[in-house]
C-alpha positions as CSV (number, residue, x, y, z in Angstrom):
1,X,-344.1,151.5,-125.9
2,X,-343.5,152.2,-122.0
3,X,-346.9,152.8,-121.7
4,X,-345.6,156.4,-120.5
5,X,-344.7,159.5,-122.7
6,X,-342.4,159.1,-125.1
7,X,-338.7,160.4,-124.9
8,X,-335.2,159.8,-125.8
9,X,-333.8,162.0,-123.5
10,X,-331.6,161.3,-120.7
11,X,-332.6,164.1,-118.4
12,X,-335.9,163.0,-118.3
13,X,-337.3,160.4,-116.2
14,X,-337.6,158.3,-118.9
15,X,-334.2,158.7,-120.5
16,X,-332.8,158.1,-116.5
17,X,-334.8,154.9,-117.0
18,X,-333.5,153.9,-120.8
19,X,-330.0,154.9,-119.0
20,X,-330.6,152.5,-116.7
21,X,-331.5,149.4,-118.5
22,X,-328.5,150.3,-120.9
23,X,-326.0,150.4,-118.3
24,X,-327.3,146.8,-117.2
25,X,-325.4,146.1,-120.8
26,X,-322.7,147.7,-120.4
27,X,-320.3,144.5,-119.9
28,X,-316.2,145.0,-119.5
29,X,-315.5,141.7,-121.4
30,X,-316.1,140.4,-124.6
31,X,-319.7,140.3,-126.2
32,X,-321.9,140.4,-129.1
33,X,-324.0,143.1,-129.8
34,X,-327.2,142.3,-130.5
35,X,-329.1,145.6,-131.3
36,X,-330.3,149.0,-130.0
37,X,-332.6,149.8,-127.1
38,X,-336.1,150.9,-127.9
39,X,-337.7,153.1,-125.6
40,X,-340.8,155.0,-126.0
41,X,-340.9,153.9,-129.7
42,X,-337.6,155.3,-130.2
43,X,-334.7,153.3,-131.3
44,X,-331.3,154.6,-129.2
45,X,-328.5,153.4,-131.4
46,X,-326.5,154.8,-128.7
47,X,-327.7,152.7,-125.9
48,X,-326.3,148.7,-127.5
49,X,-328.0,146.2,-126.2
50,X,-325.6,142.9,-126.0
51,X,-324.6,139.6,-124.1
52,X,-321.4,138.7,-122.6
53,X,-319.8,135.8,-124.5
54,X,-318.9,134.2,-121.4
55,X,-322.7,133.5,-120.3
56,X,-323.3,131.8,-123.7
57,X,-322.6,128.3,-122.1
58,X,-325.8,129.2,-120.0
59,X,-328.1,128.4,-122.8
60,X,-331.2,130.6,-124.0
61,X,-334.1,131.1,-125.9
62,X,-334.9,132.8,-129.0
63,X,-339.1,132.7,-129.7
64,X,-341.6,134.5,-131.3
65,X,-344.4,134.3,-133.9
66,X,-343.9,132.9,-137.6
67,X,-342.0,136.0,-140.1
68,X,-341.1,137.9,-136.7
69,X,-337.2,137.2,-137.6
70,X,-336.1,134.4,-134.9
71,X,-334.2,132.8,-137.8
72,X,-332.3,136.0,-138.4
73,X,-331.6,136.7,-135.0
74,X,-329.9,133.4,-134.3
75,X,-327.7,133.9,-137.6
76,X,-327.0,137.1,-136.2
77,X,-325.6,135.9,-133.0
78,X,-323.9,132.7,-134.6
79,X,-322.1,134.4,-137.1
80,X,-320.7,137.1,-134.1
81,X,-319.7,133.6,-132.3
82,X,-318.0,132.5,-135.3
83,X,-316.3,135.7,-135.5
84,X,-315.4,135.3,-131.9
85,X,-313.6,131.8,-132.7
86,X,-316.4,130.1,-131.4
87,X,-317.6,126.7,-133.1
88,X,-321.9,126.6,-133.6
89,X,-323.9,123.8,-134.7
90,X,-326.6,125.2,-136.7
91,X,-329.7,122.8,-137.2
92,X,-331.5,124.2,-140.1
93,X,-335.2,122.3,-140.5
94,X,-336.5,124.9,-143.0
95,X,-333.6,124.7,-145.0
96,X,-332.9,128.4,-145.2
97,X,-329.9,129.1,-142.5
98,X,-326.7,127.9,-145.8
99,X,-326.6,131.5,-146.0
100,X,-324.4,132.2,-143.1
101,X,-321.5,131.1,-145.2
102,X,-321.8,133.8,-148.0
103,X,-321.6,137.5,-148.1
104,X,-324.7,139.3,-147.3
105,X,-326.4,141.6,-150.1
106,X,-326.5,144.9,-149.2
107,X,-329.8,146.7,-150.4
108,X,-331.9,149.4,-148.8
109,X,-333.1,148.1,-146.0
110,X,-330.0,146.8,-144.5
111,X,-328.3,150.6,-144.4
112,X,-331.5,151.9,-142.9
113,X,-331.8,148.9,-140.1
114,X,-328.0,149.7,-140.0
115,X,-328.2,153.2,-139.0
116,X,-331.1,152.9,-136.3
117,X,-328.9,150.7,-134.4
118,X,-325.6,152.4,-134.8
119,X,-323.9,149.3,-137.0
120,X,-321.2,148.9,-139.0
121,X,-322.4,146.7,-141.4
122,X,-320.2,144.9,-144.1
123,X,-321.2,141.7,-146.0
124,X,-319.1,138.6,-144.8
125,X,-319.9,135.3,-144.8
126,X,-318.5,132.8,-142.2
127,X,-316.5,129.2,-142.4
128,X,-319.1,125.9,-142.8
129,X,-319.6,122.3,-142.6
130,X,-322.6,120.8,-143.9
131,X,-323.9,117.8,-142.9
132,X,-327.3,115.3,-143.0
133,X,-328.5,112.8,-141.4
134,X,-327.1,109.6,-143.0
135,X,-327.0,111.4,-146.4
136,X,-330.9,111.9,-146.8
137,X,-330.6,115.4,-148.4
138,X,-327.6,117.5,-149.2
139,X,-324.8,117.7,-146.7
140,X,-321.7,115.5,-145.5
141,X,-323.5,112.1,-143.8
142,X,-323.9,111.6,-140.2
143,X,-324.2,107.9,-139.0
144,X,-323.5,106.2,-135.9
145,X,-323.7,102.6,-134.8
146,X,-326.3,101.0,-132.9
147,X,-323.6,100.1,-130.2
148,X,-322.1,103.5,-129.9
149,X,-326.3,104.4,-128.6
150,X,-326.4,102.2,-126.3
151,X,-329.8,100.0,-125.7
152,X,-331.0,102.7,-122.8
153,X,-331.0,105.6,-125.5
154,X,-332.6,103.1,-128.3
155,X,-335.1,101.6,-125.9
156,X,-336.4,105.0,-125.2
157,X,-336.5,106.3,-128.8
158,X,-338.3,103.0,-129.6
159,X,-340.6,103.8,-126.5
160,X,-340.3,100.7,-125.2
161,X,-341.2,99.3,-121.3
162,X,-339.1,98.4,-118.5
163,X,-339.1,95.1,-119.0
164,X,-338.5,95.2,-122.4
165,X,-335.5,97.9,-122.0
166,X,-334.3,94.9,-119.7
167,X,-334.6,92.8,-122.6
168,X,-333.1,95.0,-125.1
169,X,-330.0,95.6,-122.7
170,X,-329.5,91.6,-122.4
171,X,-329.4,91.5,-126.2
172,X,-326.7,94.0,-126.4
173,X,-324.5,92.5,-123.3
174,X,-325.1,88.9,-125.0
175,X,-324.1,90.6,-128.5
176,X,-321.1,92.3,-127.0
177,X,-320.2,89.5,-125.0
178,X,-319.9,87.4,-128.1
179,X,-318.1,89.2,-130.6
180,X,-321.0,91.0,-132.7
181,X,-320.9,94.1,-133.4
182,X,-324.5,95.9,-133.9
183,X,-323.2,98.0,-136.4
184,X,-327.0,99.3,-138.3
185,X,-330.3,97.9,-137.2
186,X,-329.9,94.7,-139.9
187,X,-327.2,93.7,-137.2
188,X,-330.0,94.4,-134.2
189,X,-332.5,92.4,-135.8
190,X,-330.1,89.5,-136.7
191,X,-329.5,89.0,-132.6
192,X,-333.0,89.5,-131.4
193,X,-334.1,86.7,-134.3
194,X,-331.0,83.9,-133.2
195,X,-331.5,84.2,-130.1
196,X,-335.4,83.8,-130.4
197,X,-334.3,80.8,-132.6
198,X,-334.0,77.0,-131.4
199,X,-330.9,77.3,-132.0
200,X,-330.0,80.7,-129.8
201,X,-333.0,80.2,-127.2
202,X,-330.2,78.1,-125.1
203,X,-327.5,80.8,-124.8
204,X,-329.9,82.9,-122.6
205,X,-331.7,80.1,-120.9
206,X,-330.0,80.4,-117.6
207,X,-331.1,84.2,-116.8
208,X,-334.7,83.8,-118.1
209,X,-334.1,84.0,-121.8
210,X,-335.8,86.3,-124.4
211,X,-339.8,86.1,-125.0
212,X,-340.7,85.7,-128.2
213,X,-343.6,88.2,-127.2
214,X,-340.7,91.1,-126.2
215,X,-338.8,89.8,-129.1
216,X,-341.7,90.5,-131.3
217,X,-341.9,93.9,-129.7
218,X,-338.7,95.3,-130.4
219,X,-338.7,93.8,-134.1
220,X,-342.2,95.8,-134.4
221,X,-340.8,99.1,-133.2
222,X,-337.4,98.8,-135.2
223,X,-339.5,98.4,-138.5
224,X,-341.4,101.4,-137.7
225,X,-338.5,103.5,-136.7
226,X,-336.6,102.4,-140.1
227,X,-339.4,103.5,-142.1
228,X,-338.9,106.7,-140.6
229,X,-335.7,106.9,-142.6
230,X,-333.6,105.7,-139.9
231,X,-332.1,102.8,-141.3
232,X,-329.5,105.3,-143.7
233,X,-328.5,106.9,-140.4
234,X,-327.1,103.7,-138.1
235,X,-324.4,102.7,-140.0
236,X,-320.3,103.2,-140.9
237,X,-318.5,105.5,-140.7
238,X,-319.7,106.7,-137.7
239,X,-319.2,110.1,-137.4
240,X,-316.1,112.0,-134.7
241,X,-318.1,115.1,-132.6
242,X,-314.6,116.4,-131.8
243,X,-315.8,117.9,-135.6
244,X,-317.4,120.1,-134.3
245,X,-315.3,122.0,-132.4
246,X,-312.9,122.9,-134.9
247,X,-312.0,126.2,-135.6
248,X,-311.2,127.6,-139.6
249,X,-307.6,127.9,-140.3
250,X,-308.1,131.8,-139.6
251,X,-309.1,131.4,-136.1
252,X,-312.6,131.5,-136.6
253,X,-314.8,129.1,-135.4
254,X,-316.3,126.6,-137.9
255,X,-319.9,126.4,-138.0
256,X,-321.9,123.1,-138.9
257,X,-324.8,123.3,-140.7
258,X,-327.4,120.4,-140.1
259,X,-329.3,120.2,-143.1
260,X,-332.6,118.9,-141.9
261,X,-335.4,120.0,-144.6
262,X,-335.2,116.4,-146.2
263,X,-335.9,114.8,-142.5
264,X,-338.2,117.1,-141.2
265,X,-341.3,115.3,-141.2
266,X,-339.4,112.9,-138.7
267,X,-338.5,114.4,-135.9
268,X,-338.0,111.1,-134.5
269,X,-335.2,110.4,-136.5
270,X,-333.6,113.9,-135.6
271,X,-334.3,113.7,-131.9
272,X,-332.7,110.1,-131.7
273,X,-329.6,111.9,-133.2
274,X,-330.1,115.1,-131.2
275,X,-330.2,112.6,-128.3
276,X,-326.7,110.8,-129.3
277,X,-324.9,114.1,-129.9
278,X,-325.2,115.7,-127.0
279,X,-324.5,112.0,-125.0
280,X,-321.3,112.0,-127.0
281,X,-320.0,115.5,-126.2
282,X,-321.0,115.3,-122.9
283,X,-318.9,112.5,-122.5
284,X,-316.3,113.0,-124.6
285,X,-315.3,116.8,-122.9
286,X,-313.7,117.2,-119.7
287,X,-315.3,119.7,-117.1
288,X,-314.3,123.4,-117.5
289,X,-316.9,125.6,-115.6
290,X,-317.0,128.8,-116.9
291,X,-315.2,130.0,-119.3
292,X,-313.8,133.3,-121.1
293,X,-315.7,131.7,-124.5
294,X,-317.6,128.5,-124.5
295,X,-316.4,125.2,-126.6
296,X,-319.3,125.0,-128.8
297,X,-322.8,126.6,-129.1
298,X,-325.9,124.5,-130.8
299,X,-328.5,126.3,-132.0
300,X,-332.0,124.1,-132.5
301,X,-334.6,125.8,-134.7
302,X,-337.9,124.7,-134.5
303,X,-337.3,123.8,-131.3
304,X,-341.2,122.6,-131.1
305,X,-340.3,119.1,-133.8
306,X,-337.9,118.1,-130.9
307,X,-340.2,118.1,-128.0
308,X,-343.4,117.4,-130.0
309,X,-344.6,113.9,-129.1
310,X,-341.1,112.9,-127.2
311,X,-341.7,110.4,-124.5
312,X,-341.1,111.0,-120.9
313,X,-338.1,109.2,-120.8
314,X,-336.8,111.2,-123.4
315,X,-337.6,114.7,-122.1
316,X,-336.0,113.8,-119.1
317,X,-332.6,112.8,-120.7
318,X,-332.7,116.3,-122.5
319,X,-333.2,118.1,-119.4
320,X,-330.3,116.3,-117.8
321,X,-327.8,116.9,-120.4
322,X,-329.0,120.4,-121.0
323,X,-328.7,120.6,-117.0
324,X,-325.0,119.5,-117.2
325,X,-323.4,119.8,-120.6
326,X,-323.1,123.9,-119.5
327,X,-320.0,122.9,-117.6
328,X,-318.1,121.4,-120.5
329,X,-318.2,124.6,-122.2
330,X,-321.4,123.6,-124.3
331,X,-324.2,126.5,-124.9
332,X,-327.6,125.0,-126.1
333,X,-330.1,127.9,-127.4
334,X,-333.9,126.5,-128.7
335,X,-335.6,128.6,-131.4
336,X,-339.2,128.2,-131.3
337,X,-342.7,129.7,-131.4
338,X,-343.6,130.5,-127.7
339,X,-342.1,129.4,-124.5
340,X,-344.9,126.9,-123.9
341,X,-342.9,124.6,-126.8
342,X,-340.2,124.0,-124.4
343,X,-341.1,121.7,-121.5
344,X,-340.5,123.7,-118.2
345,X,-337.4,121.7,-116.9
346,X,-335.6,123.0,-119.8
347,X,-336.9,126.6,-120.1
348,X,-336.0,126.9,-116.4
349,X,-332.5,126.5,-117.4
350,X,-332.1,129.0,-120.4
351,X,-330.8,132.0,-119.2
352,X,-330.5,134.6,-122.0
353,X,-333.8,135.0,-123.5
354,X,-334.8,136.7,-126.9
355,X,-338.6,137.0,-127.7
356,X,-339.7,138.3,-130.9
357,X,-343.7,139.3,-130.9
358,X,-346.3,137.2,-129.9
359,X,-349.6,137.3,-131.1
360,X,-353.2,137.2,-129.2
361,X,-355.6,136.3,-132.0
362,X,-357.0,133.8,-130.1
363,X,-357.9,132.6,-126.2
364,X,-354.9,130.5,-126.6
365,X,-353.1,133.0,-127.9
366,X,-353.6,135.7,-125.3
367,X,-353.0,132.7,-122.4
368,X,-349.8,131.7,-123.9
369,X,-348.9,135.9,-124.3
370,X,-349.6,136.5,-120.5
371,X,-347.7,133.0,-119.2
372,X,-344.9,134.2,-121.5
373,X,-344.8,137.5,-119.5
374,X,-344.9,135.9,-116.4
375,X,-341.3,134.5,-117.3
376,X,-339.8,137.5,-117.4
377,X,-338.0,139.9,-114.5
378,X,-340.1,143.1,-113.6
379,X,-339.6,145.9,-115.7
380,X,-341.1,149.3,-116.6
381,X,-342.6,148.2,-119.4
382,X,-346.3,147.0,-120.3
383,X,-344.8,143.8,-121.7
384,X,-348.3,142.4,-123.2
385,X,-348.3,145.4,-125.0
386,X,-344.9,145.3,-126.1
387,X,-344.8,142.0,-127.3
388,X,-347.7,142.3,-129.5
389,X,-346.3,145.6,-130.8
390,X,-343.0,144.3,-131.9
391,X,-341.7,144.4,-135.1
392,X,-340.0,142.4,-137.6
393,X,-336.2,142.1,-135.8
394,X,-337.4,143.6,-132.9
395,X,-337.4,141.7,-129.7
396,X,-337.1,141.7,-126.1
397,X,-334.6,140.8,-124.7
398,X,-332.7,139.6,-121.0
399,X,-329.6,137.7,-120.6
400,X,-327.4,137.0,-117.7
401,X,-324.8,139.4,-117.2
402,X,-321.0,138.2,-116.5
403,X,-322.1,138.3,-112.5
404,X,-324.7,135.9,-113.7
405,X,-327.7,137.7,-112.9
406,X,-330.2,138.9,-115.2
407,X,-329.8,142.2,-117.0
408,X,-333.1,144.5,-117.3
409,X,-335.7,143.7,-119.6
410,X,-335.2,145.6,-123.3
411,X,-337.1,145.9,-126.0
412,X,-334.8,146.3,-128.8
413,X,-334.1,146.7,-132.3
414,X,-332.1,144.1,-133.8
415,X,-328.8,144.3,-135.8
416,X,-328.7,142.7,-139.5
417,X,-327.0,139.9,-139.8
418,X,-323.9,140.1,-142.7
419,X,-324.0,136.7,-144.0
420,X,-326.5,136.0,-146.8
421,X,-330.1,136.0,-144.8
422,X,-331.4,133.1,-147.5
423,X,-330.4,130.0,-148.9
424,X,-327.3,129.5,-151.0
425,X,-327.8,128.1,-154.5
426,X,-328.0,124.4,-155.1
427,X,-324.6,124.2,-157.0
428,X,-322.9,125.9,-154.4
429,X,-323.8,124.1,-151.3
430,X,-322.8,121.0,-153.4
431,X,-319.7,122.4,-153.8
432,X,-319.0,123.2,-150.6
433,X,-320.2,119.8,-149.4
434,X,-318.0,118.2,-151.9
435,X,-314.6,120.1,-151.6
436,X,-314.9,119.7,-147.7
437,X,-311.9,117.6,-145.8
438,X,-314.4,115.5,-144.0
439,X,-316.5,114.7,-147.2
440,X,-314.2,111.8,-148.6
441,X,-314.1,110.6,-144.5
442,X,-317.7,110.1,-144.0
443,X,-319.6,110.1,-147.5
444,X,-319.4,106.3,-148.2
445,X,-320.9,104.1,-146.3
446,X,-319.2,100.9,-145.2
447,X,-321.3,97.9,-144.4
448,X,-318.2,95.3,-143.1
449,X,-318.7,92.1,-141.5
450,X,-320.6,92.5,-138.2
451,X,-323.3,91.0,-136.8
452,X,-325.6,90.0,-139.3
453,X,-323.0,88.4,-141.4
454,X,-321.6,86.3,-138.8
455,X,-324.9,85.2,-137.6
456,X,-325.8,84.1,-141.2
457,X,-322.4,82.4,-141.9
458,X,-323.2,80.3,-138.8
459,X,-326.3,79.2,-140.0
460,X,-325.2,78.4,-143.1
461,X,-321.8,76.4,-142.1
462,X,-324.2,73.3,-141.2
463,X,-325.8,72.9,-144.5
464,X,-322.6,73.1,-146.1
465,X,-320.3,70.9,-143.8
466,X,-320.1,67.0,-144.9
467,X,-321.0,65.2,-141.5
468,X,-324.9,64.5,-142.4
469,X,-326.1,64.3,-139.0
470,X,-324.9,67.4,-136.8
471,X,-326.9,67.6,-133.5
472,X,-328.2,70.7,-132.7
473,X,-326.0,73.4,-131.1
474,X,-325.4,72.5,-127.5
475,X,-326.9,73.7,-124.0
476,X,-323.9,76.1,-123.1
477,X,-323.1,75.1,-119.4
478,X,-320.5,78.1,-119.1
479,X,-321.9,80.5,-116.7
480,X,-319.9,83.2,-117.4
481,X,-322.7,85.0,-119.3
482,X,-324.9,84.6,-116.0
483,X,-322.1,85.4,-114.1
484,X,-321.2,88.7,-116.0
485,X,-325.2,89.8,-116.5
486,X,-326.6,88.9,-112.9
487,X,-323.8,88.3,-110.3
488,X,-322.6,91.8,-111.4
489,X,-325.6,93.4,-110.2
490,X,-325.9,95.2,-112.9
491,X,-330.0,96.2,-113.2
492,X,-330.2,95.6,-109.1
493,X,-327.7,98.0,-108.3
494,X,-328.0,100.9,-110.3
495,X,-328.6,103.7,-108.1
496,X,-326.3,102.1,-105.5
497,X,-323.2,102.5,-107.9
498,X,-323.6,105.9,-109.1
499,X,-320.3,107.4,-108.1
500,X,-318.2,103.9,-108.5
501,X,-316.2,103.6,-111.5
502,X,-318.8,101.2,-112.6
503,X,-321.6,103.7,-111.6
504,X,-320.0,106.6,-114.1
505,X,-319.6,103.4,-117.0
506,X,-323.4,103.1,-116.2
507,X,-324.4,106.7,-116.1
508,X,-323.4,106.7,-119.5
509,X,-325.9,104.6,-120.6
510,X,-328.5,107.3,-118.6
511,X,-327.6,109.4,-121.4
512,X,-327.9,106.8,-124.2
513,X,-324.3,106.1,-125.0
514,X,-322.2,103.3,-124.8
515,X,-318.1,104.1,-124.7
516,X,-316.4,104.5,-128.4
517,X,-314.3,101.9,-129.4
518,X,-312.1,104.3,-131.9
């Protein structure tokens, strides 16, 4: 595998150099072992390769090739974090990560993968939540309101221009301004189509109004994005990311499952929330730095649906949170095919790396191999060959030590994870779902009066009230709405006020979030 004779033993110049890259693991603090060195195609269960707990706020990377064991691996290291009393947010596209909350099943080729890498292994399985987004598929649902995203975050997921975001953030200031509450995207369309009306056209008059061309835009691009199933996830109750960060009543840390197999043909709909999430914790936690165990690590599989298609607007708001979220204590790690699947803004910022085998079938395939290579540190190994030599749980791995530098590159063999590496049964994730605190908190939707009630109980009051000839609603001469929109500077002095109070209220809506009204 070193490309040089093989040998296990430490008096020889290659054990000095497997001593070497072992000692780069060799951490004094807390850490979760990951798996045995490999070295010369000999597995050295005595040489643990690992990564400190405190670096796991400085995000990573766990790729390789389909069946190469990515998914296993980051069960692996989530369940060690739960055991550490660490909270993870699991996001589970294929559907097959429930298992971390039951015993594993010990067979055959756990207690020989056991013994090559020096584990202890007993079955456990590990505190959860399960969720889905806005109850499509089983889980606890996740909503939020269209107010609580803010029309910066919506304009991008509805990939719309500058001068319709402008639009689109005057429809939210007039709806604010007025009492109605956008609530789900009924509410939305209710204010875009008032003030569009004879009747509404006035209240915006005196700052240019709202085209029924940009109008007609937005309505477009909300039908489409509703018929990718996001209408069930704006909506009430919206749901508290403090959740997340609870810990089990045994000290462990609670890990959320995001049940995604029933969405996964939209990744729209679970970027949008991605999107909101992170906005939310980012500006819901206070800044820590570093710290002896992170807050809260996410874990994105298929990490390729999130950035497949995403607009430039949006990658650039996931590389700023990613960028600054790792001082509130939040980890992000993407599990994904190759490197390539992760725009470079954001790869640059992962700093513990995992990378299961790659394969070179084809001239894309052997390009993507040696870029892949290219990321890594120098090492003594022939890393092409290595990575196309890998095995099922075997990866190669760098992370950043507790200096914060990167350890030596290692090929290693992984550990098995204890939970169940599979699927739990269809009865019992239902009954975890349904025995859950937050269940009878979040699973019933509330549609109250917002918005789109009000709206229609103005339109109706004239038909019903007795005078026979009300004029039309009158001109508004108030300016405060003028006032509040364009003497405030608002869209002309962005940059100017980042670093006021009113720039931090308006860096908020960078990210795609407007403040909680709880």
């Amino acid at each position: 595998m070193s490309g040089s004779t093989p040998s296990g033993d430490p008096g020889s110049a290659l054990g000095a150099e497997a001593t070497t890259i072992a000692g780069g693991y060799a951490f004094t603090g807390p850490a979760l072992d990951l798996g045995a060195l490999l070295w010369g195609g000999v597995c050295l269960p005595e040489a643990q390769i690992r990564i400190p707990l405190t670096m796991l706020n400085r995000h990573g990377l766990v790729a390789g090739a389909t069946g190469t064991g990515k998914t296993k691996t980051l069960q692996l290291i989530a369940e060690q974090l739960s055991a550490q009393g660490v909270p993870v947010f699991l996001a589970d596209i294929k559907g097959d990560v429930s298992g971390i909350s039951a015993p594993g099943e010990e067979n055959e080729k756990v207690r020989e993968r056991a013994a090559a890498v020096g584990q202890d292994w007993a079955a456990a399985g590990h505190p959860c939540e399960f969720y889905a987004l806005g109850g499509i598929g089983p889980g606890i649902p996740l909503r939020a309101t269209v107010t609580s995203f803010g029309p910066v975050l919506l304009s991008k997921v509805l990939q719309l221009n500058q001068t319709q975001e402008q639009s689109l953030g005057l429809i939210f200031h007039y709806a604010d301004s007025k009492g109605l509450e956008l609530v789900d995207l009924k509410d939305l369309r209710a204010v875009v189509a008032f003030l569009t009306s004879d009747v509404g056209k006035p209240e915006l008059k005196g700052i240019g109004g709202l085209s029924t061309v940009t109008a007609g835009v937005i309505l477009r691009a909300l039908t489409a994005f509703e018929q990718q199933g996001a209408g069930e996830f704006f909506g009430e109750p919206e749901f508290d990311t403090s959740e997340l960060l609870r810990q089990a009543p045994d000290g462990r840390g609670l890990v959320s499952v995001l049940e995604l197999a029933a969405v996964q043909r939209n990744p729209q709909l679970f970027s949008t929330f991605l999107m909101w999430l992170l906005a939310d914790l980012f500006h819901g936690l206070p800044e820590v730095g570093d710290l002896d165990r992170p807050k809260l690590v996410f874990f994105f599989d298929e990490a390729h649906l999130l950035f497949n298609g995403a607009s430039k607007a949006f990658l650039e708001s996931i590389t700023q949170t990613v960028r600054l979220i790792r001082s509130k204590g939040v980890g992000v790690f993407f599990v994904t095919q190759t490197p390539k699947d992760v725009p470079a803004d954001v790869l640059a910022q992962l700093g513990n790396r995992v990378q299961h085998a790659l394969r070179a079938f084809t001239p894309d395939d052997a390009k993507a191999l040696k870029a892949t290579v290219r990321t890594f540190p120098n090492s003594p190994y022939d890393l092409e060959e290595v990575l196309t030599g890998l095995g099922t749980g075997e990866a190669v791995i760098t992370v950043l030590s507790e200096q914060g530098a990167p350890t030596p590159v290692a090929a290693t063999r992984l550990r098995a994870p204890q939970s169940l590496m599979g699927p739990v049964g269809d009865e019992a994730l239902d009954r975890a779902v349904k025995s859950s605190l937050l269940y009878g908190r979040y699973a019933q939707a509330v549609d109250r009066e917002s918005a789109y009630e009000k709206l229609q109980a103005t339109a109706e009051a004239p038909a019903a009230a007795p005078d026979p000839a009300p004029a039309a609603a009158p001109v508004r001469d108030d300016p405060s709405l003028v006032e509040q929109v364009v003497g405030s500077g608002m869209f002309k002095s962005l940059a100017r006020s980042i670093g006021t109070q009113l720039g931090r209220e308006i860096s908020r809506s960078i990210f795609g979030t407007s403040r909680r009204r709880r």
